[in-house]
C-alpha positions as CSV (number, residue, x, y, z in Angstrom):
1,X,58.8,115.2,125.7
2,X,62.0,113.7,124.9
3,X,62.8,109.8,126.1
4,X,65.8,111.3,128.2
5,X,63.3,113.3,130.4
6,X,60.0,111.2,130.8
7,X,59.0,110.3,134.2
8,X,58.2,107.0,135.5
9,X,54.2,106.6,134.7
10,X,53.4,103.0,136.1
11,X,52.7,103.9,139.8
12,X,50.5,102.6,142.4
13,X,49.2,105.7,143.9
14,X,46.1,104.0,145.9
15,X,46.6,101.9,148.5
16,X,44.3,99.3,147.2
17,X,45.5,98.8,143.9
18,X,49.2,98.6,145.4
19,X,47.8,95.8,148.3
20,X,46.6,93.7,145.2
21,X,49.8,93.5,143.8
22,X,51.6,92.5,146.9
23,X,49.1,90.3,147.4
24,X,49.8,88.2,144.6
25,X,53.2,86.6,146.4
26,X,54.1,86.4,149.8
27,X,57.4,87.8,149.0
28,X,56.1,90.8,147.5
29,X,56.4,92.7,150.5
30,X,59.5,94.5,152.3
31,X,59.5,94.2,155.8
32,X,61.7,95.6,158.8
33,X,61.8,95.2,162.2
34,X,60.6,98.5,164.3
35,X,62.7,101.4,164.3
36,X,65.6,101.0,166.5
37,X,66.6,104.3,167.5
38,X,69.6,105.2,169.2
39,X,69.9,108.7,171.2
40,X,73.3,110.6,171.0
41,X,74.4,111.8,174.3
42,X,75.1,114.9,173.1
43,X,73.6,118.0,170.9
44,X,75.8,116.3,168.1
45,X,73.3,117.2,165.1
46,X,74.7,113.8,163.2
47,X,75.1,114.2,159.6
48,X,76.4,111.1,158.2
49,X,76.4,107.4,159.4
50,X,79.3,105.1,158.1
51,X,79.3,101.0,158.6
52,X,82.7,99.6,158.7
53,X,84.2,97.4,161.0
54,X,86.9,98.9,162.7
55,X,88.4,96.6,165.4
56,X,88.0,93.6,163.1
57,X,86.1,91.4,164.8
58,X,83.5,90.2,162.0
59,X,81.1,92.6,163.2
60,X,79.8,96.1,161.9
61,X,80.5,99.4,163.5
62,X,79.0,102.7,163.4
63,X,80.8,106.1,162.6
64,X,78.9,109.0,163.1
65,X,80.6,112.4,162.4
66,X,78.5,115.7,163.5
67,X,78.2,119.8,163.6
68,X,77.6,119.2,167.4
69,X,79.9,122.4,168.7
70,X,82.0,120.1,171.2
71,X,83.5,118.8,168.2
72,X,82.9,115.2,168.7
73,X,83.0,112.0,166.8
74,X,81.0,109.0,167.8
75,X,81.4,105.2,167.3
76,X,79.2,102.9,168.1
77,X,80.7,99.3,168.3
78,X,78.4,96.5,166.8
79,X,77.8,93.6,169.0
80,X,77.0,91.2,165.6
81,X,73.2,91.2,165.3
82,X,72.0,94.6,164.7
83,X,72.8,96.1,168.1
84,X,75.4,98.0,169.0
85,X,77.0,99.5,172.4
86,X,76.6,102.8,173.6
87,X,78.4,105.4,171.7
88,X,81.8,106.5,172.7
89,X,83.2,109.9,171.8
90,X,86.3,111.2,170.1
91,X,87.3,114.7,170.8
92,X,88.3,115.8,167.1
93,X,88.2,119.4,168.1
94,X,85.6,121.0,165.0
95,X,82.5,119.9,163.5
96,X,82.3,117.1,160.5
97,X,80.0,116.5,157.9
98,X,81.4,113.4,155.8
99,X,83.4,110.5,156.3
100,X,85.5,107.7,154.4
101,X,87.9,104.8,155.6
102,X,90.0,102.8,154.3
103,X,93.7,101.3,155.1
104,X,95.8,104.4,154.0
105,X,99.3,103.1,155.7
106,X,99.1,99.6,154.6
107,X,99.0,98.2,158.4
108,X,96.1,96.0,158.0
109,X,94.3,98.7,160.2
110,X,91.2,101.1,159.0
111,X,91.5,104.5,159.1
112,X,89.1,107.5,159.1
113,X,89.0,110.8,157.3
114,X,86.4,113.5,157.6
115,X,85.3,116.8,156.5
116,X,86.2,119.2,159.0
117,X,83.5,121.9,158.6
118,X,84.4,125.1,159.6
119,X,85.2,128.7,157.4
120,X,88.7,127.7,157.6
121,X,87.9,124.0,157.1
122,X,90.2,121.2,157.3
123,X,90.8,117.3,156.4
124,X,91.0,115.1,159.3
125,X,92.8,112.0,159.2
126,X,92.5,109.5,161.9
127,X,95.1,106.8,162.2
128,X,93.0,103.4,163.3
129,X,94.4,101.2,165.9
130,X,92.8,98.1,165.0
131,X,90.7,98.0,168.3
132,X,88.3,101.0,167.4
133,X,90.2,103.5,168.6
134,X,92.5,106.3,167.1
135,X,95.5,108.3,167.1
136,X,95.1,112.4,167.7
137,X,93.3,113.8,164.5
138,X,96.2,115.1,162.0
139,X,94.8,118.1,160.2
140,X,95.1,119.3,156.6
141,X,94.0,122.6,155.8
142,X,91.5,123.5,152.9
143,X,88.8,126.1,152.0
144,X,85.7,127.3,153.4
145,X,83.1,125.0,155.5
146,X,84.3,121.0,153.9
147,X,81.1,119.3,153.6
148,X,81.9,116.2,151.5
149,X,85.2,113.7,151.3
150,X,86.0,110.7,149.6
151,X,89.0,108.1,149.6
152,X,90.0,106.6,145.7
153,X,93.1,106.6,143.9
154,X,92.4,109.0,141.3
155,X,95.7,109.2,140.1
156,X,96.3,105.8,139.6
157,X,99.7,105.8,141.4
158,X,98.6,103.1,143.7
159,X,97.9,104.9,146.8
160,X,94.3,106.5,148.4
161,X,93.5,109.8,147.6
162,X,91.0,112.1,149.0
163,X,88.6,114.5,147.3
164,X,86.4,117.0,149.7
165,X,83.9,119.5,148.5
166,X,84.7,122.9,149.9
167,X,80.8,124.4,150.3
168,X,81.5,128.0,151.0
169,X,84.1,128.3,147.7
170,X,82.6,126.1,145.5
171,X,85.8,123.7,144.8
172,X,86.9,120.5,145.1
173,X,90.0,120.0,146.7
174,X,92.3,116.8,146.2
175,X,94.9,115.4,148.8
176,X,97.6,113.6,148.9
177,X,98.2,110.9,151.6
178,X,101.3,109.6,151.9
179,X,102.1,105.9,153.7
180,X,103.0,107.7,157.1
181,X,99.6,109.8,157.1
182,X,101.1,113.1,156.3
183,X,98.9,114.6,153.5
184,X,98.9,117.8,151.8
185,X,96.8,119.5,149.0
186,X,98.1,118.7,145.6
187,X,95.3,120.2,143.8
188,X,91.8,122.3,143.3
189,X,89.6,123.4,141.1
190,X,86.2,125.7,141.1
191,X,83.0,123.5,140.0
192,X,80.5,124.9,137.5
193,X,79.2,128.6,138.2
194,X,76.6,128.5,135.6
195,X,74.2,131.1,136.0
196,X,75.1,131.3,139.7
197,X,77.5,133.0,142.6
198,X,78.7,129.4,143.5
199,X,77.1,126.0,142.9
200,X,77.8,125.0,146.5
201,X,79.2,121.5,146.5
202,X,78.1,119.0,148.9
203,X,78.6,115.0,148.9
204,X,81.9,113.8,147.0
205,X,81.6,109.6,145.8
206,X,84.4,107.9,144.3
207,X,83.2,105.4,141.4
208,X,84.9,104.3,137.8
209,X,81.4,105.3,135.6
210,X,83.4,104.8,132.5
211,X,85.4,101.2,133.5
212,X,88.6,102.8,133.1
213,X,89.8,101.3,135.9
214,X,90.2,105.0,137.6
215,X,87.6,106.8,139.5
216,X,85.8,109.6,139.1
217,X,84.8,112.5,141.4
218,X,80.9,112.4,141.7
219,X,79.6,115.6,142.7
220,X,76.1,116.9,144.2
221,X,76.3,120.6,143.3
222,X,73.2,122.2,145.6
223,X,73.7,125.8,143.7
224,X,72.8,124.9,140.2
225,X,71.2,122.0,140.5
226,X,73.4,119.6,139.1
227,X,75.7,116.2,139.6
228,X,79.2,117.2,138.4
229,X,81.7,114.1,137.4
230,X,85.1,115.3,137.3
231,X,87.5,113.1,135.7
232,X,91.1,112.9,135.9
233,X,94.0,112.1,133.3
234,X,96.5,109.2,134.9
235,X,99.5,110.1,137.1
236,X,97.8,113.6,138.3
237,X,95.5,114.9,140.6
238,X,94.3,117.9,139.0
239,X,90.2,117.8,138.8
240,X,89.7,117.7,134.9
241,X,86.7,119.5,133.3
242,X,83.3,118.6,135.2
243,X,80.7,117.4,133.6
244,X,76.9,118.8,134.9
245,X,74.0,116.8,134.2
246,X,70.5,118.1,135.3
247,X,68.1,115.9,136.9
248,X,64.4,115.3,134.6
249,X,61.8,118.2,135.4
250,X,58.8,117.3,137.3
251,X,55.2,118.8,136.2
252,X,57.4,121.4,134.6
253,X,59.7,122.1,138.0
254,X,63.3,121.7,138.5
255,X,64.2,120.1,142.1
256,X,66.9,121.0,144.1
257,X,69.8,118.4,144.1
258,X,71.1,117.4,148.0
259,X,72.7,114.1,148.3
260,X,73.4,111.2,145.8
261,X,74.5,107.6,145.7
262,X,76.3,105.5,143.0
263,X,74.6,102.0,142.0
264,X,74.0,100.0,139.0
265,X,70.1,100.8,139.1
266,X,69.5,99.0,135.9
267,X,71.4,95.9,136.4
268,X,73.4,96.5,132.8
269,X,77.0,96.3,134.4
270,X,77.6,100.2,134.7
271,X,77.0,102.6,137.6
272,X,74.4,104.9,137.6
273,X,73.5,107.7,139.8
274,X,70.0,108.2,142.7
275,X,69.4,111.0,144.1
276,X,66.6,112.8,146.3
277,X,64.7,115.4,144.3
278,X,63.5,118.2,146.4
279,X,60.2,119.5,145.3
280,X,58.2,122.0,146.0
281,X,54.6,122.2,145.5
282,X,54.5,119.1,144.5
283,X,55.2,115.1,145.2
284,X,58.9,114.9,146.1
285,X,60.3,112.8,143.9
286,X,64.1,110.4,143.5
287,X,65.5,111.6,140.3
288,X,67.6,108.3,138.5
289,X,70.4,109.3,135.6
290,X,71.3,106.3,134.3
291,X,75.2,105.7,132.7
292,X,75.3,105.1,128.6
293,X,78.8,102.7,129.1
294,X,81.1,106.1,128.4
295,X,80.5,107.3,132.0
296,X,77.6,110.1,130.4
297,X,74.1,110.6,132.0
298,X,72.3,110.2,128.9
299,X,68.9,109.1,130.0
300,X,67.4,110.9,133.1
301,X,64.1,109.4,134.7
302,X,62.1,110.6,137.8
303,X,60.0,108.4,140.3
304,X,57.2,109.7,142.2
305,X,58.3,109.0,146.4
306,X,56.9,110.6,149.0
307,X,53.5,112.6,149.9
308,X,55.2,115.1,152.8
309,X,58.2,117.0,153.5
310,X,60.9,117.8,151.7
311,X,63.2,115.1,150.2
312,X,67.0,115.1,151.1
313,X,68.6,111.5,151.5
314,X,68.2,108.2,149.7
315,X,70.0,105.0,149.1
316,X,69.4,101.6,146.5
317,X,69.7,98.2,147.3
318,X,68.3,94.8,146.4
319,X,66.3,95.1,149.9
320,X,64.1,91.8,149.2
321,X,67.2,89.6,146.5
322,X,64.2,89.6,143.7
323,X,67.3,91.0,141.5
324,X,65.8,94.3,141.3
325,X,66.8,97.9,143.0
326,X,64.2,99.6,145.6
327,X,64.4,102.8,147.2
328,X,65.1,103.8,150.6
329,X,64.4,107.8,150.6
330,X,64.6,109.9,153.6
331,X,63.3,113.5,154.3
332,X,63.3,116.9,156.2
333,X,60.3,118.5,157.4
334,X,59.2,116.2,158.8
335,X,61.8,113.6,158.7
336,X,60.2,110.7,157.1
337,X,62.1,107.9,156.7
338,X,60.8,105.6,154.3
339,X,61.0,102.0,152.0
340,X,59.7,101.9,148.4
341,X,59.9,98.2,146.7
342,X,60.5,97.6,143.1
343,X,57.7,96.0,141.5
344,X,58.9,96.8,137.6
345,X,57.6,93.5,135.2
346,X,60.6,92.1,133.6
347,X,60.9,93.5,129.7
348,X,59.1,96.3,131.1
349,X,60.1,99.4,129.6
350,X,58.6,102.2,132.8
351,X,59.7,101.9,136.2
352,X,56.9,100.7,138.2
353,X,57.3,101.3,142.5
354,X,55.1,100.3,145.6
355,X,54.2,103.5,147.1
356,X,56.6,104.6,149.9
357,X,55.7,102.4,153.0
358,X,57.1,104.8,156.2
359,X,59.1,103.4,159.5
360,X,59.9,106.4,161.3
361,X,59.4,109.9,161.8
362,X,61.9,112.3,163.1
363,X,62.0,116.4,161.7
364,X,65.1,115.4,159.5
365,X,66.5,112.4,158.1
366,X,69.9,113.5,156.9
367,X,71.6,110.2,155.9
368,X,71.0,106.9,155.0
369,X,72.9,103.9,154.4
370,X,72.2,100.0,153.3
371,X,74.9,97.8,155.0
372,X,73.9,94.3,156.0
373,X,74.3,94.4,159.9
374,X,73.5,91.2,161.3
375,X,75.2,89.0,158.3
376,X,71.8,87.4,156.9
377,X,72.6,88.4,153.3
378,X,69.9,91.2,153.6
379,X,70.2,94.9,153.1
380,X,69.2,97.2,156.4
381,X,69.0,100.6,157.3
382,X,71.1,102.9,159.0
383,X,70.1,106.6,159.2
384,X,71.5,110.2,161.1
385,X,68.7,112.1,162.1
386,X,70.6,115.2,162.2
387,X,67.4,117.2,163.6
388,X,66.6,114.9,167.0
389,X,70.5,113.5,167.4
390,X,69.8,110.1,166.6
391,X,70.5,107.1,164.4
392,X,67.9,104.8,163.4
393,X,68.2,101.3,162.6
394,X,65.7,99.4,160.4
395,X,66.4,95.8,160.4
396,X,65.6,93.6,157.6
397,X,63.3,90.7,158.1
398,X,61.9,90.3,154.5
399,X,60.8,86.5,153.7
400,X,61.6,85.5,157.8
401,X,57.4,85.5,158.4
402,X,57.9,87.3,161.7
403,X,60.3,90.2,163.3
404,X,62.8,88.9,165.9
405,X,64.5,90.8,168.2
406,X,67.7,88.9,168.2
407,X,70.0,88.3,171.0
408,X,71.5,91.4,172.2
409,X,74.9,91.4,173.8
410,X,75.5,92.4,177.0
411,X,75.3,96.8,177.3
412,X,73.8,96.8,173.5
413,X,71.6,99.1,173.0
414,X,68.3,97.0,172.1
415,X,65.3,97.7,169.5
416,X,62.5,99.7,169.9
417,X,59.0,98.0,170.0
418,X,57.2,101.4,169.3
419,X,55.4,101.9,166.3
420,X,56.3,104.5,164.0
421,X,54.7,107.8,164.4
422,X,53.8,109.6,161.1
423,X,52.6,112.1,160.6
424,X,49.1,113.2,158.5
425,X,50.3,117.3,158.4
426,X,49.7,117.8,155.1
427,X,49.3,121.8,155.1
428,X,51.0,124.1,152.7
429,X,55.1,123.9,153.4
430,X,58.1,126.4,154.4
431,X,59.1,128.1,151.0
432,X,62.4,129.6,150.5
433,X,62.8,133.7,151.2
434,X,66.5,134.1,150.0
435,X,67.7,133.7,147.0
436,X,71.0,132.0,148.4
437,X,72.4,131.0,145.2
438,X,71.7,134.2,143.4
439,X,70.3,132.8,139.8
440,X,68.2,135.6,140.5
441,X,64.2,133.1,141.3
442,X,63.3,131.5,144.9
443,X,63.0,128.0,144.0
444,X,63.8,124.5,145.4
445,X,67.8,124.6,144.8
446,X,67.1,127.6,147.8
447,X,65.0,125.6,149.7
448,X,68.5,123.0,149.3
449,X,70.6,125.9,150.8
450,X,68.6,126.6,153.2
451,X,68.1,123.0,154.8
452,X,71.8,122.2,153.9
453,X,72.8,124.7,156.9
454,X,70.7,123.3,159.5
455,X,72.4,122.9,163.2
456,X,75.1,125.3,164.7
457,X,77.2,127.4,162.2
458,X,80.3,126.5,161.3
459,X,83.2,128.1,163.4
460,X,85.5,130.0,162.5
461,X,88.3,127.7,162.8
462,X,89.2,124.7,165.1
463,X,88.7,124.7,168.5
464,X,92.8,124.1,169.2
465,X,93.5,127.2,167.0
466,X,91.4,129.4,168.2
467,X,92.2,132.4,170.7
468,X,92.2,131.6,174.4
């Protein structure tokens, strides 16, 4: 087996031989509060969960975009210690999947933009306020079903740009947005077909791999199986040539590809690429390609994660500041949500992990995120829990002895002191009985599909422009 595609080997399968080695220090443990979880008022089936602090008070708000069918988007305003208010709703008039801020008008104010999913999809642009509220959504029409977006200046021209995945075409779509918030498509181009009807493109990241100084378009393609970077030459817009890179087989099995995240896993100064490896059959896994300097996946590793359900989010952070990367990896069926420390001995040339350590159970864990929410210096957790309508909240307490609740502010939605529920099903699971991506075998990047639909359908176009 080639170095490029070896799996991680050093890992503490027993629970024994893993409590030995956290034994050893008192900070060799990750530790969070219990689960808060937060209930949406509505069906809104959440599917991302973005931290930014949008009235500008210090303090970290929560944007949660949704395929709820009232076309709704919530935000939950942060109260400064891991609590937040009770979430408020913002008629945006069609399901979203993804969202992205940043200050597109120069005002000194945030603004939003989403992926309006529906089969004649749109960008939705949200002018902020500065008091966590927005101006009626503008909308920018693209293809079929937007499921990802992503804010960069790809041209290098100074201003933001956004990228968005169109799902049901298979294309990535790049906007322009000009300083009074009127946008328009200047450019698109079909991802990778090979040896499939479409490769279905799903999350969008904007990240420099190569240190050019301009990003690239980071692409989870669910159809074949692949993370796509697209680059772009300076001064234009049009999506250059992707590149596909393959995650590492597992016991001879490809996984399906769902979600990904861009961090410097290694520590060597370049970004690298984590993503959830669906298996089936077998241990779900978190696939890791790491970046060679030149912005190429040239060595792919695999880590062993969790024991049930079906893998689908994930995120990498420094959770306990020993200066190395854990795991937070999230799944469907059921929805675990769960922490896996780095315990890799420095020099050491295999990945070594504690063995996932769960906080919460849900049926589907669709996002996850690692902002610091209380301002400790620690990583938490923020998840959508697409298949209950929640978010969940793990606070970070790791090194503080004991958990604390915290002060809450007055209408903040406080912590849970219920225990995680897990679950001990560990029966034979769902397989998939179309072959949605039409490569011609029922396999994992099906299984993908097949969870990536989950909640209402898209409609058929937004609710102001439909028929009355």
């Amino acid at each position: 087996m080639k170095s490029s595609e070896r799996r991680t080997t050093a890992w503490c399968l027993v629970a024994g031989s893993a409590l030995v080695v956290a034994a050893r220090s008192s900070s060799a443990q990750i530790a969070f509060d219990p689960a808060v979880v937060i209930q949406l008022p509505t069906a809104h089936f959440p599917t991302d969960v973005l931290p930014v602090d949008l009235d500008h008070d210090g303090d970290l708000d929560l944007v949660v975009p949704g395929r709820g069918v009232e076309g709704f988007l919530y935000v939950l305003r942060g109260v400064g210690n891991g609590t937040f208010l009770p979430p408020q709703a913002l008629a945006i008039g069609l399901p979203t999947d993804s969202v992205d801020a940043a200050d597109l008008d120069a005002d000194g104010r945030l603004d939003l933009v989403l992926a309006g999913r529906a089969a004649l999809g749109r960008l939705v642009i949200l002018r902020g306020r500065g008091d966590g509220t927005f101006d009626p959504p503008r909308l920018i029409r693209l293809e079929r079903e937007p499921r990802g977006v992503a804010l960069g200046d790809f041209d290098a021209d100074g201003d933001l740009d956004a990228a968005a995945t169109n799902y049901g075409t298979g294309s990535l779509a790049m906007t322009t947005i000009a300083p009074d918030l009127s946008a328009s498509v200047a450019a698109a181009r079909t991802l990778g077909r090979e040896s499939v009807a479409s490769c279905f493109p799903q999350e969008v990241i904007a990240a420099d791999l190569d240190a050019d100084g301009r990003p690239e378009a980071v692409v989870s393609t669910l159809g074949n199986g692949r993370v796509q970077v697209v680059p772009f030459a300076p001064g234009s817009l049009a999506p250059g040539a992707p590149r596909g890179t393959r995650p590492p087989l597992v016991a001879g099995l490809q996984g399906g590809i769902t979600t990904c995240k861009v961090v410097d896993f290694d520590l060597d100064g370049d970004l690298d690429c984590m993503l959830p490896l669906l298996m089936i059959g077998v241990q779900q896994h978190v696939a890791v390609l790491l970046n060679d300097g030149s912005g190429r996946f040239t060595e792919r590793r695999a880590i062993p994660s969790l024991f049930t359900g079906f893998s689908w989010s994930g995120d990498a952070a420094d959770l306990d500041l020993d200066g190395r990367i854990d795991l937070v990896v999230g799944a469907a069926l059921p929805g675990t949500l769960a922490v896996m420390r780095n315990i890799t001995e420095p020099g050491a040339s295999e990945w070594s992990f504690f063995f996932p350590i769960p906080y919460y159970e849900g049926s589907f864990i669709r996002s996850i995120r690692t902002p610091d929410l209380d301002g400790n210096g620690r990583r938490d957790v923020v998840a959508a829990e697409i298949g209950s309508h929640r978010v969940v909240i793990l606070m970070n307490r790791s090194g503080n002895g004991v958990a604390g609740d915290g002060a809450a502010g007055e209408g903040a939605v406080r912590r849970s002191s219920a225990p995680p529920r897990l679950s001990t099903d560990r029966r034979d699971p769902p397989r998939p009985t179309i072959d949605r991506n039409l490569d011609g075998t029922l396999d994992a990047a099906d299984l993908a599909l097949e969870l990536a639909d989950f909640g209402p359908p898209a409609p058929e176009a937004p609710i102001e422009e439909k028929p009355r």
